[in-house]
N, C-alpha and C positions, 0 to 999 in steps of 0.2 A: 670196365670202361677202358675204352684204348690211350686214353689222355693219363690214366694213372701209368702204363708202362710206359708213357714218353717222359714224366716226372721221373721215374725209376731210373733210367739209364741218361737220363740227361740233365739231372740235379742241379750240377753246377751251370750252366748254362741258360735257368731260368732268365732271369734280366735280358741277355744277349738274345733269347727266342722273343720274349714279350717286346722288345724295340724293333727288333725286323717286325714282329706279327703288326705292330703297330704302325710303323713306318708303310709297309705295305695298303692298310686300311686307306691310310692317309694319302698316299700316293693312288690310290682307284680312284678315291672321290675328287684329286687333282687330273686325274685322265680325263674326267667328265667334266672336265673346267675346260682345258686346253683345246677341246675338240673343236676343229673350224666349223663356225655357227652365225646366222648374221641375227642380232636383235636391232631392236629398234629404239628397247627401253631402256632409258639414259637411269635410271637408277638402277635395275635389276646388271646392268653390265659393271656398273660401279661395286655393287655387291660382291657379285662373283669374282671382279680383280681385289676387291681385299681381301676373300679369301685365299684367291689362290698366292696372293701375296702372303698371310699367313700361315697358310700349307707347306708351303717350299720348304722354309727354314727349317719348320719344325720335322718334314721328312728328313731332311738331311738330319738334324742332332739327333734322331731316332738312329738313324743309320751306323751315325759316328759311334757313337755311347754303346750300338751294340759290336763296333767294330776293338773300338777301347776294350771292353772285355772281354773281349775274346783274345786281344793280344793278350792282356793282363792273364789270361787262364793259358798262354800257350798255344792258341790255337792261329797257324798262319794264314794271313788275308791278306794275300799279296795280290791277288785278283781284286780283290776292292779296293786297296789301292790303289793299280792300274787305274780304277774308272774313275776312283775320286779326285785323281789330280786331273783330270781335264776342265780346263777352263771356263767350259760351259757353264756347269753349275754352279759358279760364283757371280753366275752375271742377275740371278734371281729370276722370279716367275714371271715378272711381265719384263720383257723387254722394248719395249716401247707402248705407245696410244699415237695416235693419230688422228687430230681434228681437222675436219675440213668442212667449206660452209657448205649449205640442200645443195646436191648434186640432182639434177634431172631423173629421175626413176627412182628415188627413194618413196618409200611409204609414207611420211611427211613435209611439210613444209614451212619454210622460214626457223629451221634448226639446224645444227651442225650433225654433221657423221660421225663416229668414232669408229676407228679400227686399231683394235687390241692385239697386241703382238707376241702372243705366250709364249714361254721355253718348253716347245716340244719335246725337245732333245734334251733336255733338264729332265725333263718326267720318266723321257726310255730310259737314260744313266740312273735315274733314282731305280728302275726295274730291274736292271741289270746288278747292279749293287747288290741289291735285296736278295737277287737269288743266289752271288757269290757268295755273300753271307750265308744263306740257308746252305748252298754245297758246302762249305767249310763246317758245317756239325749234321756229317751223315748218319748219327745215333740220333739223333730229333724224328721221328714220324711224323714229317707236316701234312702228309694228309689224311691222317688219325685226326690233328688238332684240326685240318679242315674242316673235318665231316663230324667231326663233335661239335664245331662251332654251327655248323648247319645244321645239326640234330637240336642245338640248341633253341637255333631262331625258330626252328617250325616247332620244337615244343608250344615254344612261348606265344606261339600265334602271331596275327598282323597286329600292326599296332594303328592299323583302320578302326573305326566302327563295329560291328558284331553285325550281320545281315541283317537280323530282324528289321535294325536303326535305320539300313540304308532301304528297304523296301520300304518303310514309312515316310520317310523323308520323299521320294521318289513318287509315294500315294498322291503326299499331300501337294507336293509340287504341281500334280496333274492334275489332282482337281480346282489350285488355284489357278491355273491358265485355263481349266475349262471355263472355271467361272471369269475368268476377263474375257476371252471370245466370247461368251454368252452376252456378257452384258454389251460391248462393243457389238455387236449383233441386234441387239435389240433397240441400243441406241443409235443406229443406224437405221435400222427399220422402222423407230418413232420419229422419226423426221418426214 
């Protein structure tokens, strides 16, 4: 397995891999928060700004903690420091909301608008980091630990249904709508 010769030559640096691998993680599923989107549901946008309000931080101490050890082993991260002292990243994942009362052309009415104002550039700096990081330990095989991680997920299957469940579900779905047009049909025609 190719993840045991990445253990082998990069022992020390365990910690330092598993906080970028993680910081990383964390940071896609923050890419998929920040992307400009319009909803309309006043809880579901609330949702996703606390997480991505939760996401931020914790990418960054991923980052740090894997940068901390790396100094600590001797290894120089002068490029991540470049990125980390820019300002941006201290301003946090949402940098503003914006309420305003129904504007003419909204999908609703007699409600307020919200517009969410994400740190884009917070997210590219946390990408940018990550892979300083990863250049700084050219002994790591990260796309060994890729592709075993992806050998993993498709061992392990979706974490959906099994088909059988979902052609059943699907049956029965069809036959309960046949039988409401049926009867809608008849009680129609009994009139």
């Amino acid at each position: 397995m190719q993840t045991e010769s990445y253990r082998s030559n990069a022992d020390d640096y365990t910690a330092a891999v598993a906080s970028i691998r993680t910081a990383q993680a964390l940071n896609e599923r923050l890419g998929v928060l920040v992307r400009a989107r319009e909803t309309y549901d006043d809880e579901r946008l609330s949702l996703e700004l606390g997480e991505a309000r939760q996401l931020y931080p914790t990418i960054w101490t991923h980052l740090d903690d894997a940068r901390n050890e790396l100094v600590r082993r001797g290894v120089p991260v002068v490029q991540y420091d470049g990125i980390r002292a820019n300002d941006v990243i201290d301003a946090g994942a949402i940098l503003g909301v914006e309420v305003a009362a129904d504007r003419v052309g909204l999908a609703f009415t007699g409600g307020v608008a919200k517009t969410a104002h994400l740190n884009t550039q917070g997210h590219t700096l946390a990408t940018h980091a990550a892979n300083a990081l990863r250049a700084a330990l050219p002994s790591v095989d990260w796309e060994a630990l890729e592709r075993a991680d992806a050998e993993q997920l498709a061992a392990f299957g979706s974490l959906g249904p099994p088909l059988w469940k979902k052609v059943l579900f699907y049956a029965i779905a069809g036959v309960l709508v046949a039988a409401a047009v049926a009867m809608f049909v008849f009680y129609k025609l009994g009139r």
